[in-house]
Backbone as numpy.savetxt, mean C-alpha at the origin, in Angstrom:
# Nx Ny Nz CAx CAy CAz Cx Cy Cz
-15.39 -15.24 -20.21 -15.62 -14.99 -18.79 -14.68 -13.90 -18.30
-14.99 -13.06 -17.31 -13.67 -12.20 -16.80 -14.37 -12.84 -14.79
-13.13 -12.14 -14.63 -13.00 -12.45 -12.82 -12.43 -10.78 -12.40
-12.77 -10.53 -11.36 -12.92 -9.36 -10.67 -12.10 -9.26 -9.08
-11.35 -8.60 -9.10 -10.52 -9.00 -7.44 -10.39 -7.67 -6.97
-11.06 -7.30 -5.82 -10.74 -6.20 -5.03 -9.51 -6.35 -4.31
-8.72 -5.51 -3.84 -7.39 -5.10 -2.92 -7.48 -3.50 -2.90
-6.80 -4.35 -1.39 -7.22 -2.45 -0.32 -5.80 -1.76 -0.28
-6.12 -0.78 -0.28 -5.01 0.30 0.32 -4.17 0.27 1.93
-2.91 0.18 1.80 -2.52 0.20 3.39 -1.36 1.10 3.92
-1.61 1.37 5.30 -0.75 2.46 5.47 0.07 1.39 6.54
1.34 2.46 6.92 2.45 1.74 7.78 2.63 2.55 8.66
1.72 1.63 10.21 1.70 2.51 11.33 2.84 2.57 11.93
3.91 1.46 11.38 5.01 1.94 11.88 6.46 1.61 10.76
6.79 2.15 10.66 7.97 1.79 9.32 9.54 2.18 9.60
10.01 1.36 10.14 11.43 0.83 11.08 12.30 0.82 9.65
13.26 1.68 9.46 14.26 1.24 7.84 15.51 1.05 8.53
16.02 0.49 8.42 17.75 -0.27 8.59 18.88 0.55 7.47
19.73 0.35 7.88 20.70 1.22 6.74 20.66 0.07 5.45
21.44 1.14 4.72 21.31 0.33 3.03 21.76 -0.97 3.01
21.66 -2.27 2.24 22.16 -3.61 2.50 23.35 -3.41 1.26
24.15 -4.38 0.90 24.92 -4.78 -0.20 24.14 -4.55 -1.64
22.92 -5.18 -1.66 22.32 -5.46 -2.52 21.31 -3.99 -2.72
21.80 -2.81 -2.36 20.62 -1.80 -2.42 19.43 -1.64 -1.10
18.90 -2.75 -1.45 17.41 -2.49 -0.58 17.95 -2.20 1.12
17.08 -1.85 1.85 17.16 -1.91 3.18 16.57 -2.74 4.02
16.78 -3.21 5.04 16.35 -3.96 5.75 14.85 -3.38 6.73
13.69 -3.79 6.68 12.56 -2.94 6.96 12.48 -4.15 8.80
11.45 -3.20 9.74 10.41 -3.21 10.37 8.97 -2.95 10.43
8.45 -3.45 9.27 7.61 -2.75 8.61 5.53 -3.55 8.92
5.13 -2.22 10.01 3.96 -2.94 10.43 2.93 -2.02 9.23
2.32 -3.61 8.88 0.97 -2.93 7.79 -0.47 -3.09 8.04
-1.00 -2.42 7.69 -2.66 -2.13 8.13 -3.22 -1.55 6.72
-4.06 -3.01 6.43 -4.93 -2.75 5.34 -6.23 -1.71 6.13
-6.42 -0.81 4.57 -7.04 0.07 4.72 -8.43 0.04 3.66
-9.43 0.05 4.36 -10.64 0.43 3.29 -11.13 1.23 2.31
-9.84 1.19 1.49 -10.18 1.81 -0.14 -9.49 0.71 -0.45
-10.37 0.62 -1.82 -9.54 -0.59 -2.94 -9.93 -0.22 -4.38
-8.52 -0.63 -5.03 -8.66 -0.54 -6.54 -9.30 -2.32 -6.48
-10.26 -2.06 -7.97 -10.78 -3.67 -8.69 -9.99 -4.13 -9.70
-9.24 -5.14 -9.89 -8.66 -5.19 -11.30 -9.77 -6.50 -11.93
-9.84 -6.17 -12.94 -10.57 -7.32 -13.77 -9.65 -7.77 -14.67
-9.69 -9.49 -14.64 -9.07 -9.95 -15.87 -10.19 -10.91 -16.78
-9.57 -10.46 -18.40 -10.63 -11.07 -19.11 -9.67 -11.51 -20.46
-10.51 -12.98 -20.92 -9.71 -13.43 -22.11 -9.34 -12.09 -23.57
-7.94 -12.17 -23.72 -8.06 -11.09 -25.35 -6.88 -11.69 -25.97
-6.91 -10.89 -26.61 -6.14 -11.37 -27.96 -4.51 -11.09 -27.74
-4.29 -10.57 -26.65 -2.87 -10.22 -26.35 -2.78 -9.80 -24.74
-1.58 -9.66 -23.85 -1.66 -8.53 -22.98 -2.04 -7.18 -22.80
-3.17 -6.61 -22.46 -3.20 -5.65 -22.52 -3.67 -5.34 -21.28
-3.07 -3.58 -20.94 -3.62 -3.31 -19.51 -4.50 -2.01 -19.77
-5.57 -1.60 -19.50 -5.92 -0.75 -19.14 -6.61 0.07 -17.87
-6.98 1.45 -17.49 -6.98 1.89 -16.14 -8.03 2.94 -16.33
-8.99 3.27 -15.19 -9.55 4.27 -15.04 -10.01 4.34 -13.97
-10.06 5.96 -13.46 -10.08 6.02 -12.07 -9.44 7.61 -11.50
-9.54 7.91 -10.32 -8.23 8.98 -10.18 -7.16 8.55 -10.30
-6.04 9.05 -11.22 -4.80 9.43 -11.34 -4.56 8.67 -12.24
-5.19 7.82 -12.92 -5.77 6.48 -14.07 -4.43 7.38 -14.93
-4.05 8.57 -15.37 -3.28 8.77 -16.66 -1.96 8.55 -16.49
-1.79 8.62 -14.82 -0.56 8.69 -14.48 -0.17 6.74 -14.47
-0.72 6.04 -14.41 -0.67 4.38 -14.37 -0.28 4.30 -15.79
1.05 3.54 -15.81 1.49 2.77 -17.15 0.55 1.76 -17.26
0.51 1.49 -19.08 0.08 1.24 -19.53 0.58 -0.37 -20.13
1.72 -0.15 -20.20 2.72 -1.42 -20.86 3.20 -2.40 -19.91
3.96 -3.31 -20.25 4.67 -4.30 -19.30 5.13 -4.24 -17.94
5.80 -2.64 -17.98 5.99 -1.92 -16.86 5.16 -2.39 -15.65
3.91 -2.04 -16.15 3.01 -2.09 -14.80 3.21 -3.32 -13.79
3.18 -2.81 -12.73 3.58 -4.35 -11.86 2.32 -5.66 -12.16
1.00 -4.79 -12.43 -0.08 -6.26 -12.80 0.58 -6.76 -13.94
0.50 -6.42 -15.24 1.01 -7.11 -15.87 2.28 -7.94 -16.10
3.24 -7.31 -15.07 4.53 -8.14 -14.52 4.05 -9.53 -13.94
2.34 -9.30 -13.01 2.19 -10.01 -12.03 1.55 -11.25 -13.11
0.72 -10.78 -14.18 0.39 -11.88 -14.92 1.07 -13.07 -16.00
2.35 -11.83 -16.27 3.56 -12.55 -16.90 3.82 -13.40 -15.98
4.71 -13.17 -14.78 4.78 -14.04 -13.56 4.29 -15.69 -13.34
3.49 -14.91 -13.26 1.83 -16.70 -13.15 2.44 -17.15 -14.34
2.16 -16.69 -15.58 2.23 -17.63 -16.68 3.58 -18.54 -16.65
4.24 -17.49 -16.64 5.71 -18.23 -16.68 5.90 -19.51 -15.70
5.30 -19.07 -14.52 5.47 -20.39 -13.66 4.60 -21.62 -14.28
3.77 -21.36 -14.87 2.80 -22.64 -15.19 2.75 -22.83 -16.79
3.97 -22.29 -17.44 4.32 -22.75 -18.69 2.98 -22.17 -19.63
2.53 -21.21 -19.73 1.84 -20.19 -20.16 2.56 -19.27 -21.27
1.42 -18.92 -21.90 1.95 -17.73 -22.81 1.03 -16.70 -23.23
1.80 -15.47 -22.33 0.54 -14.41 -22.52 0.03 -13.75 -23.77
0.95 -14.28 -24.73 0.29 -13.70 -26.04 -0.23 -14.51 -26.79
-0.75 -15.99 -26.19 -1.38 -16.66 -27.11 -2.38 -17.44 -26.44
-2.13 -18.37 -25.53 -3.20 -19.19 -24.43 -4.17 -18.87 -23.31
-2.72 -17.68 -23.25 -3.46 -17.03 -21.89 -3.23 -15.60 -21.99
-3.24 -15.29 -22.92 -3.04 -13.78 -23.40 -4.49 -12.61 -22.60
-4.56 -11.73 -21.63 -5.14 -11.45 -20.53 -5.27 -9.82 -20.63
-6.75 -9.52 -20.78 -6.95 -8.07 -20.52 -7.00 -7.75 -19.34
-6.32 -6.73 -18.45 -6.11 -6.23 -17.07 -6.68 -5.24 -17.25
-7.58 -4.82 -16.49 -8.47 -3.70 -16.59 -8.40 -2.83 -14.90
-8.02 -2.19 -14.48 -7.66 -1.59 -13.32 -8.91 -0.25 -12.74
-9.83 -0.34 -12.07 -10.44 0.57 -11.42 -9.78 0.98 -10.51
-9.28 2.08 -10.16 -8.27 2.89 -9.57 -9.08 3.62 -8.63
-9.11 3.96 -7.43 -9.56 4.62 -6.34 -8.58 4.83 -5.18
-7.36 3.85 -4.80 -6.22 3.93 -4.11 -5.26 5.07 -4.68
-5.04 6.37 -3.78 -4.37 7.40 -4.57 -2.77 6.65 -5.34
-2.61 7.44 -6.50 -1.07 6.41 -6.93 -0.43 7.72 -6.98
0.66 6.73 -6.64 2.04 7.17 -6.22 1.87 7.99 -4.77
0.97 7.34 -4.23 0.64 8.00 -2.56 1.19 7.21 -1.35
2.17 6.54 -1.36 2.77 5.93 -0.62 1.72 4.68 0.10
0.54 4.19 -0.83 -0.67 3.63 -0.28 -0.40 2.02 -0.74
0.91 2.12 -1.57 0.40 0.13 -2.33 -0.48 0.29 -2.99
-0.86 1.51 -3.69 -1.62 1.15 -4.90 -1.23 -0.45 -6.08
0.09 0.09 -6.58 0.52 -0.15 -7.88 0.59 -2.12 -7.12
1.21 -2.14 -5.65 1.60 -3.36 -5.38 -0.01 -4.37 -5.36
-1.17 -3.32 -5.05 -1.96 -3.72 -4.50 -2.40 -4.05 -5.93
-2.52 -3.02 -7.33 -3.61 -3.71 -8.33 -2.18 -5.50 -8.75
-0.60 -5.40 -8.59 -0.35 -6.76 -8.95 -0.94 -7.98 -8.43
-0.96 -7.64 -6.98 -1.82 -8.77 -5.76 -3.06 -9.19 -6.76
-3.84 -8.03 -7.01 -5.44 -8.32 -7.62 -5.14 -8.98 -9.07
-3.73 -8.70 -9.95 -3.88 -9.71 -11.42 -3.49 -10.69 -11.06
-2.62 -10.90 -10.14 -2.25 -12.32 -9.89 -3.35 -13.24 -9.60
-3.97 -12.44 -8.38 -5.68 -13.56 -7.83 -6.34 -13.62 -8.83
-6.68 -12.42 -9.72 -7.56 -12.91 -10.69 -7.02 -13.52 -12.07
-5.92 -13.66 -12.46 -5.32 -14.52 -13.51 -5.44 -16.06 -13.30
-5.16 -16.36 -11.85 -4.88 -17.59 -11.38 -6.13 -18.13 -11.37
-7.52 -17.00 -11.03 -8.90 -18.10 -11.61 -9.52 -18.02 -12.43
-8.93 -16.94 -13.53 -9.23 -16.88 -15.05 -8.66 -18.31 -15.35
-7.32 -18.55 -15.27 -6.71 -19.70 -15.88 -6.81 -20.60 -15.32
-7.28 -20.79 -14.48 -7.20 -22.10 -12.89 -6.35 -23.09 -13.00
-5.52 -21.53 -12.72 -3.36 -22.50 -12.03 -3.30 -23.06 -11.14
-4.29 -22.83 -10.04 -4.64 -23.15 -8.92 -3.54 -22.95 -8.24
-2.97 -22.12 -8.23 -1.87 -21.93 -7.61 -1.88 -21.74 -5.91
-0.86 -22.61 -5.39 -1.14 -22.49 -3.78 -0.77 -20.95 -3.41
-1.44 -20.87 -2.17 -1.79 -19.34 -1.28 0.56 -19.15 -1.20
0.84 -19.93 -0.89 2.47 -19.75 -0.85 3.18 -19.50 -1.93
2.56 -20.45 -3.36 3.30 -19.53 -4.55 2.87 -18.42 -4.86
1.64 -18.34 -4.79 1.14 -16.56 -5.15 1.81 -15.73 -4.24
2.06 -16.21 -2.76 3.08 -15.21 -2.10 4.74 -15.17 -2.48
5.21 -16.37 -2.75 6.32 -16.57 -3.43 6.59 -15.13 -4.78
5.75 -15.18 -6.13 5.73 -14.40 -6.97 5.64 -13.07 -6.38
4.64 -12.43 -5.35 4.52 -11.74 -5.06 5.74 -10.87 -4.22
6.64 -11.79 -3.34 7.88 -11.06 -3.21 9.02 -10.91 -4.19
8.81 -11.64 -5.06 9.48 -11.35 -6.39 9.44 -10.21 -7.36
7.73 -9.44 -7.15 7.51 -8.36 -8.11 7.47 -6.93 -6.86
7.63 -7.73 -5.83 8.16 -6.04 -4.85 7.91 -6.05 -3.24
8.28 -5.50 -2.65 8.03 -5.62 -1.55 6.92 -5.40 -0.67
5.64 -4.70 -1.21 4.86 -4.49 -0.54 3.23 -5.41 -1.05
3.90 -6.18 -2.16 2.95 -6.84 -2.61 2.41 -7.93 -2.55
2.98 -8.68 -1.22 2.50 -9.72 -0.58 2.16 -9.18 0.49
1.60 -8.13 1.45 0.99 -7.62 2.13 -0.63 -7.72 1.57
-0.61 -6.82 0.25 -1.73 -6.99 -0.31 -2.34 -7.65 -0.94
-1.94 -8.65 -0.68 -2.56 -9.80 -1.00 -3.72 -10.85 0.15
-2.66 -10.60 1.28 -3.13 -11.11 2.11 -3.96 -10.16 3.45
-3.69 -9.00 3.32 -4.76 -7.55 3.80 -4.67 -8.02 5.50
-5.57 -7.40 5.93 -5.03 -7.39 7.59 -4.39 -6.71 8.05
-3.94 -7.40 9.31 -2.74 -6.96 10.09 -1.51 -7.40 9.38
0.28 -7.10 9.38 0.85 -7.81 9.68 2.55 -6.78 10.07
3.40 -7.66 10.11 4.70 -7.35 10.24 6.03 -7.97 9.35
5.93 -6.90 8.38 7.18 -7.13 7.58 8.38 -6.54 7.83
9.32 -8.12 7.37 10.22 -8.23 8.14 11.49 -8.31 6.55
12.52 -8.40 6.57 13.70 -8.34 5.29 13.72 -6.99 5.05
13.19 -7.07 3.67 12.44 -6.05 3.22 11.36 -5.66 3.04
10.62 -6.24 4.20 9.10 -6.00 3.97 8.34 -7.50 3.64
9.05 -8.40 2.71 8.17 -9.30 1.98 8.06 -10.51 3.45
8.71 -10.86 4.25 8.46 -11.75 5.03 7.37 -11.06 6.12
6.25 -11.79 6.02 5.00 -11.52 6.73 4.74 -12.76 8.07
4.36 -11.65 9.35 4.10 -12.48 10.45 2.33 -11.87 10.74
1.13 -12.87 10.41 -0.16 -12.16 10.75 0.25 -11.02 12.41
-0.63 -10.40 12.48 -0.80 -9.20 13.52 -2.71 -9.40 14.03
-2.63 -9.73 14.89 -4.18 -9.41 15.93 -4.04 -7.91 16.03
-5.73 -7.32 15.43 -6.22 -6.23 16.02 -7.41 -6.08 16.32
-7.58 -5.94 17.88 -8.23 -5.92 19.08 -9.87 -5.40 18.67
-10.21 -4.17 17.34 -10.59 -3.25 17.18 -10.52 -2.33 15.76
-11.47 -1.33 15.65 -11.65 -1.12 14.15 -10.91 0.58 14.45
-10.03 0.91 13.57 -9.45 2.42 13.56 -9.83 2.67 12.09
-9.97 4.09 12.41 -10.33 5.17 11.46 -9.40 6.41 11.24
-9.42 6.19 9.86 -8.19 7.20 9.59 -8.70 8.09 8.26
-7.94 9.06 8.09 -7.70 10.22 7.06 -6.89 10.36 6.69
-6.80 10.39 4.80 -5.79 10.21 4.13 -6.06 11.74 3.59
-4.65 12.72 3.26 -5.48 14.07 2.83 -4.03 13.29 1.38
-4.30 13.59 0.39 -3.66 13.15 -0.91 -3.08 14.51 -1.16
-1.88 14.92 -1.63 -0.82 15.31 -1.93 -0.97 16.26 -3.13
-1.09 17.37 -3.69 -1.08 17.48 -5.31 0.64 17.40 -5.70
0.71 15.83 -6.21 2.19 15.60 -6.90 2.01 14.29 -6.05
3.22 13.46 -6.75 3.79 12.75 -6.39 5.24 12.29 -5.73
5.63 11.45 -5.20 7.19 10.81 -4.76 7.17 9.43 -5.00
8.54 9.78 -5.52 8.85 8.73 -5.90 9.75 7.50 -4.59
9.09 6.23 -4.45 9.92 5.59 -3.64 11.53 5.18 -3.36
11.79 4.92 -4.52 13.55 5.07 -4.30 14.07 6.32 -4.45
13.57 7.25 -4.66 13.92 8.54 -4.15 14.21 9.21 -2.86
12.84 8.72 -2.05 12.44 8.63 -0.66 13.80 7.88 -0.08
13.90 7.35 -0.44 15.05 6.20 0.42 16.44 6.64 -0.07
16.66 7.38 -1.15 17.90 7.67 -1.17 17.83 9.09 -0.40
17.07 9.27 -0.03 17.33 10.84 0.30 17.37 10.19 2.03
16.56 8.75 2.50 16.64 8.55 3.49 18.70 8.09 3.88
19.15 7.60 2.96 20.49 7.21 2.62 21.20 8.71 3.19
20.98 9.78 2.42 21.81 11.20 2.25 21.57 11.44 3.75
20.37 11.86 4.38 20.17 12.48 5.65 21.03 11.52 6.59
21.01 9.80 6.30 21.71 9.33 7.44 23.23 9.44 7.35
23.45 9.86 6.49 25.20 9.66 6.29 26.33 10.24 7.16
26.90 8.64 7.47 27.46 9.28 8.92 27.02 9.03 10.25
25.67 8.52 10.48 24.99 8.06 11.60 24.89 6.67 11.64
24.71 5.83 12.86 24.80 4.23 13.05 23.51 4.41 13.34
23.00 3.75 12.09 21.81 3.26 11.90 21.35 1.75 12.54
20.10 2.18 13.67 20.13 0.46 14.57 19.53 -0.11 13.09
19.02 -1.85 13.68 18.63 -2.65 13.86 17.12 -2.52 13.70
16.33 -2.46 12.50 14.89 -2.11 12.50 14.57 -2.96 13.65
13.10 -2.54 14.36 12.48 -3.65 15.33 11.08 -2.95 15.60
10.19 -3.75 15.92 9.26 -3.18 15.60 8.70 -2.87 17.26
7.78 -1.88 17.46 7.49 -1.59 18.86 6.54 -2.40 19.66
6.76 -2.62 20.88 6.00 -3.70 20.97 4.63 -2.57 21.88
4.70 -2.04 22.27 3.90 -1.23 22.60 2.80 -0.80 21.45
3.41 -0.80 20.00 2.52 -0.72 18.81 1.51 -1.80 18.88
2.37 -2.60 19.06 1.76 -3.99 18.32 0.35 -4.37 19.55
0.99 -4.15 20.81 -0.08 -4.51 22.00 -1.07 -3.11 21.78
-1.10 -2.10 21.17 -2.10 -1.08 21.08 -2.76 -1.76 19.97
-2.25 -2.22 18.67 -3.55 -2.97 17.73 -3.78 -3.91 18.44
-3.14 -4.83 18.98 -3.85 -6.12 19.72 -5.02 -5.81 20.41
-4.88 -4.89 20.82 -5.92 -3.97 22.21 -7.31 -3.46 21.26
-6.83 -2.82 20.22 -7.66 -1.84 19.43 -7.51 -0.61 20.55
-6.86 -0.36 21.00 -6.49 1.27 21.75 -6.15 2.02 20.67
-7.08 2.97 20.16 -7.04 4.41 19.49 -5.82 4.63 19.84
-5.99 5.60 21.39 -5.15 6.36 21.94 -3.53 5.85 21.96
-3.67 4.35 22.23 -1.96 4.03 22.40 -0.94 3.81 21.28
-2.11 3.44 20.10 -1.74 3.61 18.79 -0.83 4.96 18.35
-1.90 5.90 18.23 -1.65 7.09 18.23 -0.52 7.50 19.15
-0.18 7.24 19.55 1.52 7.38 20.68 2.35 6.76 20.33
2.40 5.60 19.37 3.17 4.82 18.94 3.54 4.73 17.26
2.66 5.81 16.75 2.95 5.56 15.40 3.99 6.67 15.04
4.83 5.73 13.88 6.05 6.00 13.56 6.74 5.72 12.11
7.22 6.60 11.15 7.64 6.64 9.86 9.12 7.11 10.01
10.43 5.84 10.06 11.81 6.53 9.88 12.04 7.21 7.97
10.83 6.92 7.47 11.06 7.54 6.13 10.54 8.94 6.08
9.53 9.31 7.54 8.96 10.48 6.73 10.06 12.36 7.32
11.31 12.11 7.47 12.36 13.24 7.51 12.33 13.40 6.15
12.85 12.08 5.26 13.12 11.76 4.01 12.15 12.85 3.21
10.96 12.26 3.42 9.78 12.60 2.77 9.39 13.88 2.37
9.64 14.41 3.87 9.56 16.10 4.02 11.00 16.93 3.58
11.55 16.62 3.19 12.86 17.24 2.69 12.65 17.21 1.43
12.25 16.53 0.69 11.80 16.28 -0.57 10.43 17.17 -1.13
9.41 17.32 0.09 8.05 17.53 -0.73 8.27 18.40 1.21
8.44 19.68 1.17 8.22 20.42 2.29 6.95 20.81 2.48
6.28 21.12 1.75 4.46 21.17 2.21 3.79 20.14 2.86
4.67 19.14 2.92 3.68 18.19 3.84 3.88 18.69 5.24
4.52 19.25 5.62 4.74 19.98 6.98 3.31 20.80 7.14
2.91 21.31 6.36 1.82 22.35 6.79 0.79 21.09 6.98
0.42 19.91 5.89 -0.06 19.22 5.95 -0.89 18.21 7.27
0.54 18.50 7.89 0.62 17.24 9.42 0.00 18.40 10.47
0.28 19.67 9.98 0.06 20.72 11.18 -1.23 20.73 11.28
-1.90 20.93 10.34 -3.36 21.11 9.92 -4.29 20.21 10.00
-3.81 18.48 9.98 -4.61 17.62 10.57 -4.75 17.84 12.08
-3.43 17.87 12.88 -3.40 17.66 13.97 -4.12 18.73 14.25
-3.95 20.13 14.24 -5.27 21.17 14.47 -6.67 21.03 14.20
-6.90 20.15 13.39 -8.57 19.37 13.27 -8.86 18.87 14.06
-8.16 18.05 15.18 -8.62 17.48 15.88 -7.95 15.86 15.87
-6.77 15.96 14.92 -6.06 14.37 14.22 -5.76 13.51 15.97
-5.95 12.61 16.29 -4.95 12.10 17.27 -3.39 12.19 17.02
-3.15 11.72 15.34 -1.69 12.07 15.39 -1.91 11.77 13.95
-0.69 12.00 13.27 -0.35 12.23 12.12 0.80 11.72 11.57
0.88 11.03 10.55 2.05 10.56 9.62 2.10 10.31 8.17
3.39 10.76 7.88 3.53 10.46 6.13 3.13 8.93 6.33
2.34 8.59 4.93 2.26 7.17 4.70 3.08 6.59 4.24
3.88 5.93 4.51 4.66 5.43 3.83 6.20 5.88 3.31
6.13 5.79 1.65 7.24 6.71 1.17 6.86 8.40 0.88
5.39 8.74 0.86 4.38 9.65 1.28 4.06 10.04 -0.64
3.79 10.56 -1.27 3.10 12.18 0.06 1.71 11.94 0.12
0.72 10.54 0.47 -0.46 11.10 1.04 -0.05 10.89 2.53
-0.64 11.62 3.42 -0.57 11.76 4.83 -1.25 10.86 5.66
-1.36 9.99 6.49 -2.60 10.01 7.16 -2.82 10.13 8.86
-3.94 10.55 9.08 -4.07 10.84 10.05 -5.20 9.99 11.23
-5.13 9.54 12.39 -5.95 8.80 13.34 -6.39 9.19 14.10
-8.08 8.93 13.42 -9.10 9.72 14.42 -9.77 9.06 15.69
-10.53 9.66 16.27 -10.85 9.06 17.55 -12.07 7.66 16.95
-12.91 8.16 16.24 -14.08 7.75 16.04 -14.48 8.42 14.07
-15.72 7.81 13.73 -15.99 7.71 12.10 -16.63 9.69 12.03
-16.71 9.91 13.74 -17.70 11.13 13.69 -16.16 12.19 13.29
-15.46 11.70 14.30 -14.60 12.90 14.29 -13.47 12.75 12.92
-12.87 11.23 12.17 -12.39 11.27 11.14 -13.31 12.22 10.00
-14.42 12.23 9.77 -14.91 13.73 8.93 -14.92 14.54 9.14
-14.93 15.40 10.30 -14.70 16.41 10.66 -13.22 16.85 10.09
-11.83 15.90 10.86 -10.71 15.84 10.33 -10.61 16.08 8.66
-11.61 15.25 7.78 -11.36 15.36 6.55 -11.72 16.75 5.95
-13.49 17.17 6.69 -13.75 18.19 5.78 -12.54 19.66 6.54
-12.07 19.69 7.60 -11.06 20.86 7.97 -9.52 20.49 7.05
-9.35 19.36 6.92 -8.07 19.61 6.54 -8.12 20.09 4.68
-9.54 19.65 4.03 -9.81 19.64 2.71 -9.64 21.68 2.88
-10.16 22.12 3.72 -10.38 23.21 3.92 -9.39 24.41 4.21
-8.30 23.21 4.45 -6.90 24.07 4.94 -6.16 24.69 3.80
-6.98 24.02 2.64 -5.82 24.05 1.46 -4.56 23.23 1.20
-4.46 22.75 2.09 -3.47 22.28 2.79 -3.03 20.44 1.52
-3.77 20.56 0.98 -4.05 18.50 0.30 -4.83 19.18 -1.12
-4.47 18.50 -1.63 -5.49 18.08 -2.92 -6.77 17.43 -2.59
-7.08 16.24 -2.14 -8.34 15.49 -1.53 -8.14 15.10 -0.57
-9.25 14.89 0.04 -9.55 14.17 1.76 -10.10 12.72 1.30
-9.56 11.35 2.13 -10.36 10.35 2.21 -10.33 9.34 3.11
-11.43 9.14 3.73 -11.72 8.43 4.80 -11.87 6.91 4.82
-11.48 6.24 5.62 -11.34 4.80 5.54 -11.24 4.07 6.80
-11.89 3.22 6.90 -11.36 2.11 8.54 -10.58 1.31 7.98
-9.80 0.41 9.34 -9.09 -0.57 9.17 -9.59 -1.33 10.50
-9.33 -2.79 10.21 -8.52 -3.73 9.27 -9.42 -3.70 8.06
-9.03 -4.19 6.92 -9.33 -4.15 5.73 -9.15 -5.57 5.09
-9.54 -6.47 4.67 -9.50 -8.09 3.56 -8.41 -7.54 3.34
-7.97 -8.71 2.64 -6.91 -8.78 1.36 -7.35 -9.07 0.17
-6.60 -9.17 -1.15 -7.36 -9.44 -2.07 -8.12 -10.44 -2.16
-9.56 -10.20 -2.80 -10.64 -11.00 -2.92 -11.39 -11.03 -4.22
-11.68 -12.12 -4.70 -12.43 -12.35 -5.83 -13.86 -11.78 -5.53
-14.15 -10.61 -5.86 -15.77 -10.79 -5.83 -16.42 -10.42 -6.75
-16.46 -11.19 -8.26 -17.03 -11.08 -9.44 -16.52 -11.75 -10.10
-17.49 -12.96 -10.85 -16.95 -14.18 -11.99 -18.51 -13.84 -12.83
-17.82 -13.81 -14.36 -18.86 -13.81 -14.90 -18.59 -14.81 -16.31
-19.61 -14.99 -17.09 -19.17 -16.08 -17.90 -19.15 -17.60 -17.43
């Protein structure tokens, strides 16, 4: 039998970073909005762990243990006294469509999808709290995608409060040619602050009452990346990037995340293409791609066998 789990792509309409903690990480304000692209991961009985990927950027996805799915399936096993190279030994098969290394939760998003689908390959039955449990264990953005929606992460991201949104937004992702790396992003966010009293992440409440609302417009006034100085110091073409949406017609514009895909919030599905085919046109991106939100979280939708 194999099992099949979609998980979506999400951007961070607003991403609040705190100065560095003891322990490295930073302390986040971190509001997420699943987005309508998703990688599929399939898991199916084999003779060992193995992961494989195809898709855009499919060459750039490890292949070995590394990968956070297969971290995510080690994970499961281990909790339920499993062994992936013999009982429950698990082919991960990854359809890739979430740009990687695009500041999107790809990589967090295909672990979300081995975990859901390991757990009903093997039926660990594992409660909705340990799969979130493991999931802040293999990273911070990967109990978001699990559970898709609205929400507000809080620590480092992994403590989730659901988020009401009022309304459906449409956005444009223009993808990057290259990648960044996330702890890169953040050390360079480290270098630029040095020397400055860094508040207290918090998240805006004016954000939060514009998704509550589904207000386009108030959204768009409120969205906010303390990573993307970082971002652009690192990868300076995204500057032309943000210029060139917003001259399409963008409501507004932001690095996603740790970046470099961009995205941008359109009024409506008419005017997000317009946005896509001008900014594809600017030269400005490697690809254009369009998506609404809110978006599921991961979901089983394929059992076969």
């Amino acid at each position: 039998m194999s099992v099949t789990v979609r998980v979506p792509a999400k951007v961070n309409v607003q991403l609040a970073v705190g100065g560095a903690r003891p322990d490295g990480f930073h302390d986040l304000a971190n509001v997420f909005l699943a987005v309508g692209l998703y990688d599929e991961v399939t898991a199916t009985p084999a003779d060992e762990l193995r992961v494989t990927c195809a898709g855009p950027g499919a060459g750039q996805v490890p292949l070995d243990r590394t990968n956070l799915a297969a971290r995510a399936a080690l994970a499961l096993a281990e909790r339920h006294g499993l062994d992936v190279d013999a009982d429950a030994a698990v082919h991960l098969h990854i359809d890739k469509d979430i740009p990687v290394a695009g500041g999107m939760a790809g990589g967090s998003a295909d672990a979300a999808g081995a975990l859901l689908a390991c757990d009903a390959l093997w039926g660990t039955r594992a409660s909705r709290d340990e799969l979130l449990e493991i999931c802040a264990e293999l990273g911070s953005d990967v109990p978001f995608s699990l559970v898709g929606g609205a929400a507000l992460g809080t620590g480092r991201g992994e403590r989730l409060r659901p988020l009401d949104v009022g309304g459906t937004f449409h956005w444009v992702f223009a993808v990057a040619d290259g990648g960044l790396s996330t702890p890169a992003v953040y050390r360079e966010f480290d270098r630029l602050g040095e020397g400055i009293v860094i508040p207290e992440p918090a998240a805006s409440e004016d954000l939060l009452a514009a998704l509550a609302k589904g207000d386009t417009d108030a959204l768009a006034a409120t969205l906010a990346n303390d990573l993307q100085p970082a971002a652009l110091s690192l990868f300076p073409s995204l500057t032309d990037t943000l210029a060139a949406g917003r001259a399409a017609g963008a409501l507004a514009g932001l690095v996603s995340g740790s970046g470099p895909t961009t995205a941008f919030l359109a009024r409506d599905a008419e005017s997000a293409q317009a946005v896509a085919a001008a900014l594809l046109a600017s030269g400005t991106c490697r690809a254009t791609r369009v998506a609404d939100s809110p978006a599921p979280g991961a979901t089983v939708i394929r059992r076969t066998g």
